[in-house]
Each structure stands twice: as structure tokens, then as C-alpha cells.
Jmol script that loads the backbone (N, CA, C; Angstrom):
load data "model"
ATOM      1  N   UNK A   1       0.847  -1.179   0.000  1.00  0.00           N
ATOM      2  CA  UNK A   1       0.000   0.000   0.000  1.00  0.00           C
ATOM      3  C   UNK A   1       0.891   1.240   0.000  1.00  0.00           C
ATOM      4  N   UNK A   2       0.598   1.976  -0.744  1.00  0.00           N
ATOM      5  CA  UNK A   2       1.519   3.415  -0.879  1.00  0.00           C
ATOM      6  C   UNK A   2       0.546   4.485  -0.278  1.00  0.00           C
ATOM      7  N   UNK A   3       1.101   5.993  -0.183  1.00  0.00           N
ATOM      8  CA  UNK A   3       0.666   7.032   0.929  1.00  0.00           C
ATOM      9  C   UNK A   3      -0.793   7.517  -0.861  1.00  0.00           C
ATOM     10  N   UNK A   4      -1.550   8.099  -0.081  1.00  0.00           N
ATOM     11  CA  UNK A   4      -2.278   9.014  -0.681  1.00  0.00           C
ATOM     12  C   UNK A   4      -1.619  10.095  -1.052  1.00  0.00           C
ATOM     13  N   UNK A   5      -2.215  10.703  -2.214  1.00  0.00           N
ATOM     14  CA  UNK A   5      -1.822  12.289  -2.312  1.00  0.00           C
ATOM     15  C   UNK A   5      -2.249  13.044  -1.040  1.00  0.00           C
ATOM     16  N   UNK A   6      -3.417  12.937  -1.182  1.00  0.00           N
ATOM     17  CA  UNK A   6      -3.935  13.550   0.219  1.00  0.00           C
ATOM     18  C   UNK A   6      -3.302  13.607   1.517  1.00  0.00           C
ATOM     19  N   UNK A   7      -3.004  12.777   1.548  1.00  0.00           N
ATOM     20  CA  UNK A   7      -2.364  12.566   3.340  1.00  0.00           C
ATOM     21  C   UNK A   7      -1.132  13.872   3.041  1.00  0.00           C
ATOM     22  N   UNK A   8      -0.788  13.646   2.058  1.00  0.00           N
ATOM     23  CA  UNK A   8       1.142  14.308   1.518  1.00  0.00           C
ATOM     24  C   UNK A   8       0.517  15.880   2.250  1.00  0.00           C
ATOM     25  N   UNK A   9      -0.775  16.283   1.135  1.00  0.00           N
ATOM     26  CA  UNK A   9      -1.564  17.643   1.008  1.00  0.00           C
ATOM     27  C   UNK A   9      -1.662  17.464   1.972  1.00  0.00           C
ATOM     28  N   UNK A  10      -2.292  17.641   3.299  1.00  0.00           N
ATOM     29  CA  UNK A  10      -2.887  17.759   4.507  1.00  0.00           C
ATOM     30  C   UNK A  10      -1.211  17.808   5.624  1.00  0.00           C
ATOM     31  N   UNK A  11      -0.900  16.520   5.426  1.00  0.00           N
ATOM     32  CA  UNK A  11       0.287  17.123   6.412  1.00  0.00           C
ATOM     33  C   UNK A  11       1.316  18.220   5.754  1.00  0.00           C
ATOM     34  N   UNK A  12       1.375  18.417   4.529  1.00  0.00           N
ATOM     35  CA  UNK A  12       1.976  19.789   4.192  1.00  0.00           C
ATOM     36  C   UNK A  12       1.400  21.155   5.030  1.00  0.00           C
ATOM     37  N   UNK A  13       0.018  20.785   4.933  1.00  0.00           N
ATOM     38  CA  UNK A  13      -0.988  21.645   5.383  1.00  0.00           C
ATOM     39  C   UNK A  13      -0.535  22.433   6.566  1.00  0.00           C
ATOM     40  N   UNK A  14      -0.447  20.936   7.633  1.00  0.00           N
ATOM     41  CA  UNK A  14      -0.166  21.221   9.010  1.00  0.00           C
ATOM     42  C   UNK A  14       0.764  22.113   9.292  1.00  0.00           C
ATOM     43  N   UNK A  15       2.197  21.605   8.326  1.00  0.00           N
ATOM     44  CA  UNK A  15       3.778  22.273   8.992  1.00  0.00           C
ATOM     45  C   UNK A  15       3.927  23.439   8.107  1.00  0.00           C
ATOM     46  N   UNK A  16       2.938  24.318   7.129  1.00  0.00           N
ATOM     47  CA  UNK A  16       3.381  25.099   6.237  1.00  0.00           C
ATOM     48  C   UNK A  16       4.414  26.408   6.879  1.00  0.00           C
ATOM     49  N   UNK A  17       3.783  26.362   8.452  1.00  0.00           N
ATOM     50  CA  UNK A  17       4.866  27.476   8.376  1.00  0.00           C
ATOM     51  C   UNK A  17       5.935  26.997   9.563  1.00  0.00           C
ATOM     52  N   UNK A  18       6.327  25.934   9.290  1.00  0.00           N
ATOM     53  CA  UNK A  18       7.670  25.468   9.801  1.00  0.00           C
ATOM     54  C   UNK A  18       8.503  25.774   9.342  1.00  0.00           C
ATOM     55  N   UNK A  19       8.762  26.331   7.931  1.00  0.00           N
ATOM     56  CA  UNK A  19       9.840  26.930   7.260  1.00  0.00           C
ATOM     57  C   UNK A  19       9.451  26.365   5.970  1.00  0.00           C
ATOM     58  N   UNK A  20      10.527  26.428   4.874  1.00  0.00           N
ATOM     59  CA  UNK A  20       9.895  26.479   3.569  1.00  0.00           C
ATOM     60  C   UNK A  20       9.838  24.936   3.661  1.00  0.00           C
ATOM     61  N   UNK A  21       8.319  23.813   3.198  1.00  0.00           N
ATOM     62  CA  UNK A  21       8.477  22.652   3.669  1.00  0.00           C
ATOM     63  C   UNK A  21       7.737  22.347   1.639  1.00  0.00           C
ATOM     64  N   UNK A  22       8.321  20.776   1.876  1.00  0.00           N
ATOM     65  CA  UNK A  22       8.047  20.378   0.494  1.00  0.00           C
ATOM     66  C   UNK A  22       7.913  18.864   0.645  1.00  0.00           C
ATOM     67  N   UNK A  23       7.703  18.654  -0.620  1.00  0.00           N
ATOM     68  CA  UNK A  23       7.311  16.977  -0.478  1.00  0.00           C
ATOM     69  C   UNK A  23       7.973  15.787  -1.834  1.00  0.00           C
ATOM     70  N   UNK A  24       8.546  15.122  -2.065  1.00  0.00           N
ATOM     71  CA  UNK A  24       9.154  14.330  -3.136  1.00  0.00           C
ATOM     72  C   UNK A  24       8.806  12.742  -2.776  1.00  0.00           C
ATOM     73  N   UNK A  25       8.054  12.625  -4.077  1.00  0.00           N
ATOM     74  CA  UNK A  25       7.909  11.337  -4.095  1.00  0.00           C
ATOM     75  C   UNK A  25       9.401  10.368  -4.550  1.00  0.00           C
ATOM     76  N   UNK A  26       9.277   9.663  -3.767  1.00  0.00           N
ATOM     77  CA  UNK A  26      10.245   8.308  -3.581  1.00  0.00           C
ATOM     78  C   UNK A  26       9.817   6.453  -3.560  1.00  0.00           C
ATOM     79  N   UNK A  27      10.223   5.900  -4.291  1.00  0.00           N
ATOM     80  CA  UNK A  27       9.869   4.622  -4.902  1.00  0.00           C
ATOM     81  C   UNK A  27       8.106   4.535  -4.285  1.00  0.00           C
ATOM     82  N   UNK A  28       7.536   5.360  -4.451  1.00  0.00           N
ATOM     83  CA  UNK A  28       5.981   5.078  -3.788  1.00  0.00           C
ATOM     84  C   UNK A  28       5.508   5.800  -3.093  1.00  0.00           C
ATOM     85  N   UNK A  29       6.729   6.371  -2.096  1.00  0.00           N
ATOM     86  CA  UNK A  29       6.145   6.735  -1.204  1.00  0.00           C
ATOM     87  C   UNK A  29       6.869   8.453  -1.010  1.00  0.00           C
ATOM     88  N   UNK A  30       7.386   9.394   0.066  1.00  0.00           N
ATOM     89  CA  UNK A  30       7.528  10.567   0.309  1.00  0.00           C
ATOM     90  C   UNK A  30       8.603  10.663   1.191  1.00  0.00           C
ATOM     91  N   UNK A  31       9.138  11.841   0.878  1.00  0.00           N
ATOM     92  CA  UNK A  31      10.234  12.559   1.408  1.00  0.00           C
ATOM     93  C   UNK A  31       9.772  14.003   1.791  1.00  0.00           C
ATOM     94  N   UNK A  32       9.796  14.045   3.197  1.00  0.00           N
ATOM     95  CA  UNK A  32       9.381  15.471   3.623  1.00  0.00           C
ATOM     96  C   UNK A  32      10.406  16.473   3.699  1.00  0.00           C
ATOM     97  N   UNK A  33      10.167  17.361   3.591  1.00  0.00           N
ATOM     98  CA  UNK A  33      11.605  18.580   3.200  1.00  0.00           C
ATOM     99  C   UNK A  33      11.129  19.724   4.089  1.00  0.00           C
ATOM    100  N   UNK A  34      11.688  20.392   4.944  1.00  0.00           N
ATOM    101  CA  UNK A  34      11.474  21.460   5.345  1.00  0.00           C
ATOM    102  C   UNK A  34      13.224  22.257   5.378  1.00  0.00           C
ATOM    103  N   UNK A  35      13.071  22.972   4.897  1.00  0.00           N
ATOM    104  CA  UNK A  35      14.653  24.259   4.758  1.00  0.00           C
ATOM    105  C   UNK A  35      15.562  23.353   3.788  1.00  0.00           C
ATOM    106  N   UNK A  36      15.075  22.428   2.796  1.00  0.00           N
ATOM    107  CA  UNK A  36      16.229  21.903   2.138  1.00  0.00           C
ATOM    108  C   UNK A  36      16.571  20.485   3.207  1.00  0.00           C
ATOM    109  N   UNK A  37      16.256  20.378   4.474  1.00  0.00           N
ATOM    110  CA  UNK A  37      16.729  19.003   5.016  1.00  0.00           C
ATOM    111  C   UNK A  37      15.574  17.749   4.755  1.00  0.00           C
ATOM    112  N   UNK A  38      15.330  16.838   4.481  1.00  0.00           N
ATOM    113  CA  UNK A  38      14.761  15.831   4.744  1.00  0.00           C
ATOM    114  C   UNK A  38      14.501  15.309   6.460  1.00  0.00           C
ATOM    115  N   UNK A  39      13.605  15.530   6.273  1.00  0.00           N
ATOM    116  CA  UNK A  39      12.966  15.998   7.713  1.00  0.00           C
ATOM    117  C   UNK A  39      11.862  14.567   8.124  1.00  0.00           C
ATOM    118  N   UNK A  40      11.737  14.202   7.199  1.00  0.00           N
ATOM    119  CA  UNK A  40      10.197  13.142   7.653  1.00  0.00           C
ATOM    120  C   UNK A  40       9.988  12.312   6.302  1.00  0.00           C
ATOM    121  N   UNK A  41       9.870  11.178   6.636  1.00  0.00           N
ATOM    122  CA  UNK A  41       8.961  10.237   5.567  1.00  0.00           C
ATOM    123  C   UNK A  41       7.983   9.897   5.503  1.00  0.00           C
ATOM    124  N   UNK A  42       7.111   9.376   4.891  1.00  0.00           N
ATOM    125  CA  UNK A  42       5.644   9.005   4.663  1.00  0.00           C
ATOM    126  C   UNK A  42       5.323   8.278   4.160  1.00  0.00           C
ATOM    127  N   UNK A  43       5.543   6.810   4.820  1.00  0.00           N
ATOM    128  CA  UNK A  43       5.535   5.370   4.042  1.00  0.00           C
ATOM    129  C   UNK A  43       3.977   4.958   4.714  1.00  0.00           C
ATOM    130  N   UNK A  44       2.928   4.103   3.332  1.00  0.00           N
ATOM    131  CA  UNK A  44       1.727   3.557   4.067  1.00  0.00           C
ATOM    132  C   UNK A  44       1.017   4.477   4.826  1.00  0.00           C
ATOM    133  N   UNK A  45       0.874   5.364   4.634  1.00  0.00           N
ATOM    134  CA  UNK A  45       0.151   6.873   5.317  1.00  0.00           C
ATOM    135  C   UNK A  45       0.700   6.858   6.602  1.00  0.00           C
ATOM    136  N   UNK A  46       1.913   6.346   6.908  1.00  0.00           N
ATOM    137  CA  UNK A  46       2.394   6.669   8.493  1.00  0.00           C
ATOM    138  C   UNK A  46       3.403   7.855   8.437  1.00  0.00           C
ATOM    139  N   UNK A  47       3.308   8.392   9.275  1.00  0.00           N
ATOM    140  CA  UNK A  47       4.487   9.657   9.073  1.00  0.00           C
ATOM    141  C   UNK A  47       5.512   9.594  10.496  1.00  0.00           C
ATOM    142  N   UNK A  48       6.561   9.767   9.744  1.00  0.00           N
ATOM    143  CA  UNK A  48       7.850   8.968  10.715  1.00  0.00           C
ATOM    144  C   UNK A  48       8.934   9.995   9.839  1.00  0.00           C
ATOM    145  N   UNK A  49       8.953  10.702  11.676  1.00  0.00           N
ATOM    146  CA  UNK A  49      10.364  11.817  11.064  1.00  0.00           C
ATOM    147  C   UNK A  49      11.473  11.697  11.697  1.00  0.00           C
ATOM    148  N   UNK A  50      12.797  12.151  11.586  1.00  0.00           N
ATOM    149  CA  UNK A  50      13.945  11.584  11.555  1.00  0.00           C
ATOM    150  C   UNK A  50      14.063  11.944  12.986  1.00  0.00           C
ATOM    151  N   UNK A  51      14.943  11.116  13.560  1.00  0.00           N
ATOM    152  CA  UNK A  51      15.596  11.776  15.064  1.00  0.00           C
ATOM    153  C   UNK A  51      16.220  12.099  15.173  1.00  0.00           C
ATOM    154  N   UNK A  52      15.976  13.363  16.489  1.00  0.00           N
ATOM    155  CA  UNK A  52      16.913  14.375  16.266  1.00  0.00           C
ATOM    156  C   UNK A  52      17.009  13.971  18.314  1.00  0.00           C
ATOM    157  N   UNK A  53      18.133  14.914  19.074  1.00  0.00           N
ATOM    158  CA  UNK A  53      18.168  15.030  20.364  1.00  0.00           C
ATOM    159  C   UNK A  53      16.613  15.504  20.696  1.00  0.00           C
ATOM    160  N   UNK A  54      17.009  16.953  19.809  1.00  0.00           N
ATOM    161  CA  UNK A  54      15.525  18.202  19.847  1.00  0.00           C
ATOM    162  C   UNK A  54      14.330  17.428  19.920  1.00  0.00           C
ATOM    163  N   UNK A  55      13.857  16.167  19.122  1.00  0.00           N
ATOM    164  CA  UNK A  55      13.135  16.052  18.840  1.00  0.00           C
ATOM    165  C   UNK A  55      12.572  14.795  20.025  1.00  0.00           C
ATOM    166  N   UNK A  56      13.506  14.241  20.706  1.00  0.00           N
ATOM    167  CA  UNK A  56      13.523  13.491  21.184  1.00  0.00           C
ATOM    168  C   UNK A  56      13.080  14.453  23.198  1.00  0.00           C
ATOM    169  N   UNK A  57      13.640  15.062  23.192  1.00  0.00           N
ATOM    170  CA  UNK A  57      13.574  15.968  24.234  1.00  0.00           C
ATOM    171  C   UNK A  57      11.473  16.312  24.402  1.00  0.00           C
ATOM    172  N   UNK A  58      11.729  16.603  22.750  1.00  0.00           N
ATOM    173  CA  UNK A  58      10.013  17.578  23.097  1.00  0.00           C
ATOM    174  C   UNK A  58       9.088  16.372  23.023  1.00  0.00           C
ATOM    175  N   UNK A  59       9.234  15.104  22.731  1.00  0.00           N
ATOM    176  CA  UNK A  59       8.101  14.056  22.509  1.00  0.00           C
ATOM    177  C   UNK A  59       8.700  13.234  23.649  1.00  0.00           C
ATOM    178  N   UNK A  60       9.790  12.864  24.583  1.00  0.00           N
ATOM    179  CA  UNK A  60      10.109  12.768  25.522  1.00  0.00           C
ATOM    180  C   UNK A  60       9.201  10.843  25.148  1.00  0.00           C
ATOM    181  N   UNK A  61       8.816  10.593  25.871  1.00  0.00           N
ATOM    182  CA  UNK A  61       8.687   8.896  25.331  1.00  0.00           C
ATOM    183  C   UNK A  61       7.986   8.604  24.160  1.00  0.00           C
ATOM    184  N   UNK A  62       8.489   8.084  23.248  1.00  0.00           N
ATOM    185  CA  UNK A  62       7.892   8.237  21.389  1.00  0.00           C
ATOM    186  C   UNK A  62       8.166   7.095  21.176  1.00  0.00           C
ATOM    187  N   UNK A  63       7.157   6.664  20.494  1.00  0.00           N
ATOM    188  CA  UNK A  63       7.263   4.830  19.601  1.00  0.00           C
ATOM    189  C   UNK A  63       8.319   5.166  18.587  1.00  0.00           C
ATOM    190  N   UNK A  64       9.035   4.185  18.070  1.00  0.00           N
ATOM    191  CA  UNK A  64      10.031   4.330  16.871  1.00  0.00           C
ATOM    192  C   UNK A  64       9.588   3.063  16.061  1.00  0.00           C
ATOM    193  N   UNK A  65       9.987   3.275  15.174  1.00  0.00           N
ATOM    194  CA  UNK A  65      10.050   1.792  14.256  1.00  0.00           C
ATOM    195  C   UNK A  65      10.374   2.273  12.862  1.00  0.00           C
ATOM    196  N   UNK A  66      11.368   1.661  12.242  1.00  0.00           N
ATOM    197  CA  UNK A  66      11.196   1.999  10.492  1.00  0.00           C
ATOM    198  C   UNK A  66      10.242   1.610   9.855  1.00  0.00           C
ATOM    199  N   UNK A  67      10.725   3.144   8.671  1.00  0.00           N
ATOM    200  CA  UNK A  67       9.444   3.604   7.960  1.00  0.00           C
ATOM    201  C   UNK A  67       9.528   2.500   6.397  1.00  0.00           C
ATOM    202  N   UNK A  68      10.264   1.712   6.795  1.00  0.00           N
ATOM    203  CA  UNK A  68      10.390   0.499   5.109  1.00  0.00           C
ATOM    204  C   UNK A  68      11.154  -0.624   5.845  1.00  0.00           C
ATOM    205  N   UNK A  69      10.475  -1.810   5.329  1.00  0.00           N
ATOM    206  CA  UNK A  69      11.286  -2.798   6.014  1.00  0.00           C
ATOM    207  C   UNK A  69      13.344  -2.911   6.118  1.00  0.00           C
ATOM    208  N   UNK A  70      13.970  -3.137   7.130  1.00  0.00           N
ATOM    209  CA  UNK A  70      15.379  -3.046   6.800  1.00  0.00           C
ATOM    210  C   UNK A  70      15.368  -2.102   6.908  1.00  0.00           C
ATOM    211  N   UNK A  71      14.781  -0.480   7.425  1.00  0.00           N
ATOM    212  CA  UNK A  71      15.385   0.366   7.733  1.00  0.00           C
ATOM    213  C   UNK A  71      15.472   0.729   8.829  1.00  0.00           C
ATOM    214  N   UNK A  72      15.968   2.231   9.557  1.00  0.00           N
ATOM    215  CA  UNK A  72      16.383   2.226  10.820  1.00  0.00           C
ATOM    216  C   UNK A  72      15.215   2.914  11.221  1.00  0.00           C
ATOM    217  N   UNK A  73      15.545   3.081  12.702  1.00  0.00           N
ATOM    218  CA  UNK A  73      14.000   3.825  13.175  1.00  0.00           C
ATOM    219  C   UNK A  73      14.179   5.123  13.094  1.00  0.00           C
ATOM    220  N   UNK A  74      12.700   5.207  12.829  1.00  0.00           N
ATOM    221  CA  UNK A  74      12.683   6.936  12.867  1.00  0.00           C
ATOM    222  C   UNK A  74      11.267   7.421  14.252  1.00  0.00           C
ATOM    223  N   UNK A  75      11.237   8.057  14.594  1.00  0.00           N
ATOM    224  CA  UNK A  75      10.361   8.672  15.344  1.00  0.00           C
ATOM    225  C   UNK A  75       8.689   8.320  15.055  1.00  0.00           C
ATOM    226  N   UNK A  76       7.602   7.251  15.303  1.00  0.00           N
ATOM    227  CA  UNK A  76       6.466   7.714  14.530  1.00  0.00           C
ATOM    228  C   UNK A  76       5.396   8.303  15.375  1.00  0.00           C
ATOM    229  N   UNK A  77       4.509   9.129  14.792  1.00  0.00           N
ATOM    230  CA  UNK A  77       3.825  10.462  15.141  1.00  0.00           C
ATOM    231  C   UNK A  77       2.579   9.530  14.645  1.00  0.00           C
ATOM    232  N   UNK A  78       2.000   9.291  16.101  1.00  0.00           N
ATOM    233  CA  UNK A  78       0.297   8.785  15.343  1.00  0.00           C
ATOM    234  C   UNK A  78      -0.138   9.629  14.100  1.00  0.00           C
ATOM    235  N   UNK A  79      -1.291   8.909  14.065  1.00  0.00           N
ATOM    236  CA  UNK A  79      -1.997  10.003  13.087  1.00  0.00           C
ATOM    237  C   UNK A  79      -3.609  11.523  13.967  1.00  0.00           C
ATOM    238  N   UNK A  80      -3.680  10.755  14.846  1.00  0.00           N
ATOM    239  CA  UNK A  80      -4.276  11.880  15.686  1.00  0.00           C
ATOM    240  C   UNK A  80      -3.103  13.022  16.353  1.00  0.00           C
ATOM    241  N   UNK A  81      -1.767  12.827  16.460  1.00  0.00           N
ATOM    242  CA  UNK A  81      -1.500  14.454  16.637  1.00  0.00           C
ATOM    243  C   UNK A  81      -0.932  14.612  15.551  1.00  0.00           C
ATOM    244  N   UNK A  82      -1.600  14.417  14.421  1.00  0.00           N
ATOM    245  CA  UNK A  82      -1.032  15.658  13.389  1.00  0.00           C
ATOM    246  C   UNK A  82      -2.445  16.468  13.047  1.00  0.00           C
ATOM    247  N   UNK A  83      -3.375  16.212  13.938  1.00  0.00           N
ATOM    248  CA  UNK A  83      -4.281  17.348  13.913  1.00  0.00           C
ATOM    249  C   UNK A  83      -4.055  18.650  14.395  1.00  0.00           C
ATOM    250  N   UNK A  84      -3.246  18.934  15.607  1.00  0.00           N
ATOM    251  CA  UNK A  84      -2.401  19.195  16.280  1.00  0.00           C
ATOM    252  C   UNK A  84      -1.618  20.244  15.389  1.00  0.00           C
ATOM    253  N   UNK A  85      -1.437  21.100  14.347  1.00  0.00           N
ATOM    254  CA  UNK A  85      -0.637  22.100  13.277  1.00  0.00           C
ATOM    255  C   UNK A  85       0.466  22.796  14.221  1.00  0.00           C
ATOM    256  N   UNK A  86      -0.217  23.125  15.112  1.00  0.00           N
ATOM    257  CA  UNK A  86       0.385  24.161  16.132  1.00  0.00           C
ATOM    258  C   UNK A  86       1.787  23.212  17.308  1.00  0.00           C
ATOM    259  N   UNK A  87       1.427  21.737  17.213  1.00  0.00           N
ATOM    260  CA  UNK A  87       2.292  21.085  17.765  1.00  0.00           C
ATOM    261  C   UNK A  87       2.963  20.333  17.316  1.00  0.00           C
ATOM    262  N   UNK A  88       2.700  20.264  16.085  1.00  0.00           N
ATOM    263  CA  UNK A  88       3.454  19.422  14.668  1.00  0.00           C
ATOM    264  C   UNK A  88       4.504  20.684  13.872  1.00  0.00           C
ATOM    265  N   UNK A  89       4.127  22.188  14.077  1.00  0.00           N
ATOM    266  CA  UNK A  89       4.722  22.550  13.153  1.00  0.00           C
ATOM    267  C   UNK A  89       6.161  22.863  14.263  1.00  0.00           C
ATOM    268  N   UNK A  90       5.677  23.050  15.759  1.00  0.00           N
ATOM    269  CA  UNK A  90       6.714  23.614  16.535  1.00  0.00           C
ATOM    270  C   UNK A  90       7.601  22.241  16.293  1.00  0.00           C
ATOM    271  N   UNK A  91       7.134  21.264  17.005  1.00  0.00           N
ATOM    272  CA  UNK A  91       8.709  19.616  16.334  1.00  0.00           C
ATOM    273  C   UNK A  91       9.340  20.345  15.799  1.00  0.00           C
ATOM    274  N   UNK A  92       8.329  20.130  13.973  1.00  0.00           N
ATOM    275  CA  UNK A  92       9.467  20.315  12.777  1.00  0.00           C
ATOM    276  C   UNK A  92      10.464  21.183  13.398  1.00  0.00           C
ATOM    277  N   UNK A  93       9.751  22.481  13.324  1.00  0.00           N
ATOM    278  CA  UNK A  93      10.625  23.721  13.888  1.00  0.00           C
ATOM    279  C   UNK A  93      12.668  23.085  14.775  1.00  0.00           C
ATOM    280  N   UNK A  94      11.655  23.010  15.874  1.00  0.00           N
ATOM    281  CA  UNK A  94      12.782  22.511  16.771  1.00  0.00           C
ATOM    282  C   UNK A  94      13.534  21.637  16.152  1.00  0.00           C
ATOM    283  N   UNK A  95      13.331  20.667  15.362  1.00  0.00           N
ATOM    284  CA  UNK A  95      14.298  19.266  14.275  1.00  0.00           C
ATOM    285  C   UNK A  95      14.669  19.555  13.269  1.00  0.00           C
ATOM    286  N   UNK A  96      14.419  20.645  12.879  1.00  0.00           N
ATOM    287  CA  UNK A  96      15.146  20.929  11.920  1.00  0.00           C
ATOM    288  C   UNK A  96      16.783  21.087  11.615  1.00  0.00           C
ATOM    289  N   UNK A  97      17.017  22.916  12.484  1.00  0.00           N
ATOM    290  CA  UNK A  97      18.326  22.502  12.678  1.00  0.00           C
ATOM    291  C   UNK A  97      19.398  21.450  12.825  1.00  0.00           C
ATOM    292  N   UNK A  98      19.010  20.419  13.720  1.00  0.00           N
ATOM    293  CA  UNK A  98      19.937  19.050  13.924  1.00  0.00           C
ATOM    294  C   UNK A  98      19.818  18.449  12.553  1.00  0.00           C
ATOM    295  N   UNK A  99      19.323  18.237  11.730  1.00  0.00           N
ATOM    296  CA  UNK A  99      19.471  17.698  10.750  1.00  0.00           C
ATOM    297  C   UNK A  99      20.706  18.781   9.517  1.00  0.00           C
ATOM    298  N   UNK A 100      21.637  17.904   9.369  1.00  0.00           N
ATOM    299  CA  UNK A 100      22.222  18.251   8.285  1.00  0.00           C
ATOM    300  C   UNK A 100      21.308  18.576   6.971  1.00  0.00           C
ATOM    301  N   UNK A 101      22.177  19.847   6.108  1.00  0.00           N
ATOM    302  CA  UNK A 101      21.834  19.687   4.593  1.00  0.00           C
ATOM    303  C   UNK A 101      22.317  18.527   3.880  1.00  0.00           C
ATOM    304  N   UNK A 102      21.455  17.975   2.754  1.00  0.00           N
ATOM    305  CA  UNK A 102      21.961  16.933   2.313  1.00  0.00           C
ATOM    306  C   UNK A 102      23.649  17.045   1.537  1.00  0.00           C
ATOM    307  N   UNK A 103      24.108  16.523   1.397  1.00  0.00           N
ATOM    308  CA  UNK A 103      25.588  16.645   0.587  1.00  0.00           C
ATOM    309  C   UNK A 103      25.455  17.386  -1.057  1.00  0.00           C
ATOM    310  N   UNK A 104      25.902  17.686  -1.334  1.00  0.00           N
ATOM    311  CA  UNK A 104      26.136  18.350  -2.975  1.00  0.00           C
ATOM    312  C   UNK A 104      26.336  17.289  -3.744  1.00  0.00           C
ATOM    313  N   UNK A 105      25.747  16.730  -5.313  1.00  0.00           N
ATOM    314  CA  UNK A 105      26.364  15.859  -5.572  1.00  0.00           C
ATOM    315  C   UNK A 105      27.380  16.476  -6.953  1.00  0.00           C
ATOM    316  N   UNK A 106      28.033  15.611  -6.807  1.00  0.00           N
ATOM    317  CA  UNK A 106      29.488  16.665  -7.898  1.00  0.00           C
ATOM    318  C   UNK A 106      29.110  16.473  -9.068  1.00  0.00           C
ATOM    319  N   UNK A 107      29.419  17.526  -9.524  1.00  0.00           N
ATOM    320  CA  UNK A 107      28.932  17.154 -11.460  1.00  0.00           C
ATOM    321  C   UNK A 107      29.988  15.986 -11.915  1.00  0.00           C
ATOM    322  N   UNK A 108      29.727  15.720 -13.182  1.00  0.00           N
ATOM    323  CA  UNK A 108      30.668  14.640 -14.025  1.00  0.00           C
ATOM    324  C   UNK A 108      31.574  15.913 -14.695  1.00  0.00           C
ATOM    325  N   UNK A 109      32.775  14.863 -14.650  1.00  0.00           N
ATOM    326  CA  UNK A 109      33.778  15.347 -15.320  1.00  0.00           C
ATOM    327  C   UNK A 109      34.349  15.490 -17.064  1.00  0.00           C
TER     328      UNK A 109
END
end "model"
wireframe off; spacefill off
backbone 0.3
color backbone group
């Protein structure tokens, strides 16, 4: 089962003003972007964003589990508090920073 458009639209919805936030589809499923970092995935309409200290501090005991089989855990965020805009967008906010920009990839020579 892959994510809806919808779900993508709606939690964009939530974090719009977390900073400039975006969305890329990936083998099915989503890559959440806020400031250029990859911030959150969206596998099977579950939304599972990366861990950060920050992020770990403000949700203080949080289920984890990866978001694709064989992968590592990421943070997951039921789906009742992402009704929540005002407490979904502060996270992002706060997780952002800790996350690196992704690397540059070098042109060909």
C-alpha cells in the first residue's frame, strides 16, 4: 500500500509554516523537506520523522520503528497528533536545525 496524495496535502498543510516545507515522491512513497533538510517520511500513510536530540527531548517517550522494512527507526507520530498544526509545526521547527543539509552531488567530469 503506498501514501495518498492527500495525506502528503494535509500534512503539508499542518507544517506550512515550519519553514519552507516540500514533499518528493520516492519509490511510492515521500520525502518530507522542510529548509532543504529531509525531515520526515511518509511510508503507508504513516508519518515517521527523523531523530533528532531536539526532537527526542520535546516528545520525551515516542514509539520508533522503520518507515520500510530493513530500515532504521525513525520517530512515529500517530496520526491523531497531526491534527495538532500548532504542535506538529513547533517539532518540525525545533528538528530541523539538527538535521544536516543533504551533501552536494558533484557534477561529471
Amino acid at each position: 500500500m503506498s501514501t495518498k496524495q492527500s495525506t502528503i496535502d494535509y500534512l503539508l498543510g499542518q507544517i506550512n509554516t515550519a519553514g519552507e516545507v516540500s514533499a518528493r515522491k520516492m519509490f511510492g512513497e515521500y520525502g518530507v523537506y522542510c529548509d532543504g533538510r529531509v525531515i520526515a517520511l511518509v511510508c503507508d500513510d504513516q508519518l515517521f520523522l527523523k531523530p533528532t536530540q531536539a526532537g527526542k527531548e520535546y516528545l520525551g517517550d515516542v514509539e520508533v520503528a522503520p518507515p520500510y522494512p530493513g530500515g532504521k527507526d525513525w520517530f512515529l507520530i500517530p496520526e491523531d497528533q497531526w491534527e495538532d498544526a500548532a504542535w506538529l509545526t513547533e517539532l518540525i521547527r525545533i528538528m530541523t536545525p539538527e538535521i544536516p543539509l543533504p551533501a552536494k552531488k558533484k557534477g561529471k567530469k
